[in-house]
C-alpha angles and dihedrals in degrees: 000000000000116000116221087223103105105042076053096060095052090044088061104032094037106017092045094067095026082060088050098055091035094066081042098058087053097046084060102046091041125215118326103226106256115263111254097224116029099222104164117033117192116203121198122202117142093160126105127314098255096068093054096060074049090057091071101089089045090053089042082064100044090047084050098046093035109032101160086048126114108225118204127189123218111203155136127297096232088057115053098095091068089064081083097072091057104041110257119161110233097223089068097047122102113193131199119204123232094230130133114299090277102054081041093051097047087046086055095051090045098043080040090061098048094044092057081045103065086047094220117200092207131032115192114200117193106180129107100169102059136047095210088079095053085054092058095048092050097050095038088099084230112148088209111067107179115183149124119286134200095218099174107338127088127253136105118355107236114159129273104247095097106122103181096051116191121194110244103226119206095202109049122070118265092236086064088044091050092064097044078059086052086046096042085076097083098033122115092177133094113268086027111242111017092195135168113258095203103125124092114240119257138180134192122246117254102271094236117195128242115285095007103116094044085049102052079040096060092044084051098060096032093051087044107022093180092075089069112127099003120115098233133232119207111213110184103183096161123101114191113215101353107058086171079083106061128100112231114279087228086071097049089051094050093049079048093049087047101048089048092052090055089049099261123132126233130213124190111217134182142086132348075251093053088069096097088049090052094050090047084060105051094048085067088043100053085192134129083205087064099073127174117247108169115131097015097115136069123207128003092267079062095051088043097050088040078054091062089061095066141071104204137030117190104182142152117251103287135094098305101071093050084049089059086057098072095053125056100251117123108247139188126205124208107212123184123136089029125046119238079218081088109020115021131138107291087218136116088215101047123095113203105204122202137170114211102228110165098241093047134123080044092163113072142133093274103068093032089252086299100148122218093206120100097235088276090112093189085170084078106032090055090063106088134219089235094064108049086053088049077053096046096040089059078051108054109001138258099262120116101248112253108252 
């Protein structure tokens, strides 16, 4: 499991300065006039995967105010492959790798090039949590710089060239954040696009080919086969870089225990990395119906086909959980250290379930998703088995399934 230690470390010791000059660097050359027609528009989001599933609506609202404009995507590496569930094209993607300071250093000249080299009129950065996106944004040569800003209140120090400066808003979800940014291109005002937030918010489903879920059905089966026969139920208890935000594994032995007494089958799904969390659950389990799935899939389409099998995901607050949105299973979210205020499951058949605690959401943009707790997230233990069966129960009914 990678810590985020250490990125943190070269955001603060090498963005930090980089952001100042940067701003610098701008104050001397003075504003570039605005381009009268915004022809190629750059969006940088190199955060996690979920965000970018998140990033639809906000694609949906370039495509409707610049139509004629050729939008490009900056992100990770590891996470190209999510482009796929919202439609991207791959040749106008630039990627930048994870690796140590050098490789990272090496990605950022050559992105940095190409970038120059499009000539884009807007850059749209939609990270709060990392300084290395606001250096892209700065040094893109676009004369239209849209991000969040910090105005007067505190939080990460990330330059001042921004031009197009969006309050970040701590109590409206970042989807809807990340369309006032498409519609701060063409604000003159300060914040940038004072806009009404009165829509829900909506995503389209993942556009599957024909054939694909029957297909990833028949290797399922054929690959378990004691999952025949049996409606599935998706538990996905692992949680990459952040573990404070795992619900504890008992209860998702005890949701597993409970499914494969009604006649349902479980599948474990998650990382390469998730495997032991998935043994540690059958074991509890003692079920051939309980079978381990992480690292069966491949990309994050797979993840999300393999999604449409199912009828009920119970997960912790990731990727996963996003992924769910764009497929018709019922889902619940378990949210602790971060509020689904601002990013909970965009789904009419998810529920996000959260427990107030007074120190929670305790990972914000504010402390760079340091976390004050000392690793007791009591935000997750205090939710209860029992309630998230009373939940599932309203989703998908209280029948035993017909075998």
């Amino acid at each position: 499991m990678e810590s985020l230690d250490r990125p943190r470390l070269i955001d603060r010791v090498v963005g930090q300065p980089l952001c100042w000059l940067i701003t610098l660097y701008h104050r001397l050359r003075g504003a570039a006039a605005a381009p009268r027609d915004v022809r190629r528009i750059l969006v940088i989001v190199l955060s996690e995967m979920g965000a970018i599933v998140l990033t639809q609506p906000m694609f949906d609202r370039l495509r409707e105010r610049h139509p004629s404009a050729d939008v490009w995507i900056l992100c990770s590496e590891r996470n190209r492959a999510a482009l796929d569930l919202i439609g991207v094209p791959a040749e106008r993607v630039i990627t930048v790798g994870t690796g140590g300071a050098g490789a990272l250093a090496r990605d950022t000249l050559r992105a940095l090039r190409r970038i120059r080299a499009i000539a884009f009129d807007a850059v749209l950065d939609l990270e709060l949590f990392a300084r290395v996106s606001a250096i892209f944004s700065g040094l893109s040569g676009a004369p239209i710089r849209v991000g969040f800003d910090r105005f007067t209140q505190e939080g990460l120090y990330r330059g001042g060239f921004v031009n197009r400066p969006v309050l970040y808003n701590p109590h409206q979800h970042i989807a809807h954040q990340f369309v006032t940014l498409a519609d701060a291109i063409d604000s003159s005002g300060a914040p940038s696009a004072k806009r009404l937030v009165d829509a829900p918010l909506q995503l389209a489903p993942l556009a599957t080919r024909p054939g694909e879920v029957d297909a990833a059905r028949e290797k399922l089966q054929r690959d378990h086969p004691s999952m025949a026969g049996r409606p599935i139920v998706f538990l996905a208890p692992g949680a990459g870089a952040l573990p404070i935000r795992a619900w504890p594994l008992e209860h998702f032995s005890t949701v597993a225990r409970h499914f494969i007494g009604l006649g349902y089958a479980v599948a474990v799904i998650g990382m390469p990395a998730d495997g032991a969390l998935a043994q540690t659950i059958q074991r509890a389990c003692e079920s051939d119906a309980c079978v381990d799935l992480t690292g069966y899939t491949a990309t994050p389409r797979d993840v999300t086909v393999l999604l449409h099998l199912g009828v009920l995901l119970v997960t912790n607050d990731g990727g996963t959980g996003h992924m769910a949105s764009l497929t018709s299973i019922a889902s619940i979210v378990l949210f602790g250290p971060e509020t689904p205020v601002l990013y909970g499951t965009v789904s009419p058949r998810a529920v996000n379930l959260h427990k107030p605690l007074s120190c929670s959401p305790c990972l914000t943009a504010y402390n760079h998703r340091r976390s004050p707790c000392d690793g007791d997230n009591v935000c997750l233990k205090s939710i209860a088995p029992a309630e998230v069966l009373a939940i599932a129960e309203n989703l998908i009914g209280r029948a035993a399934p017909a075998r």
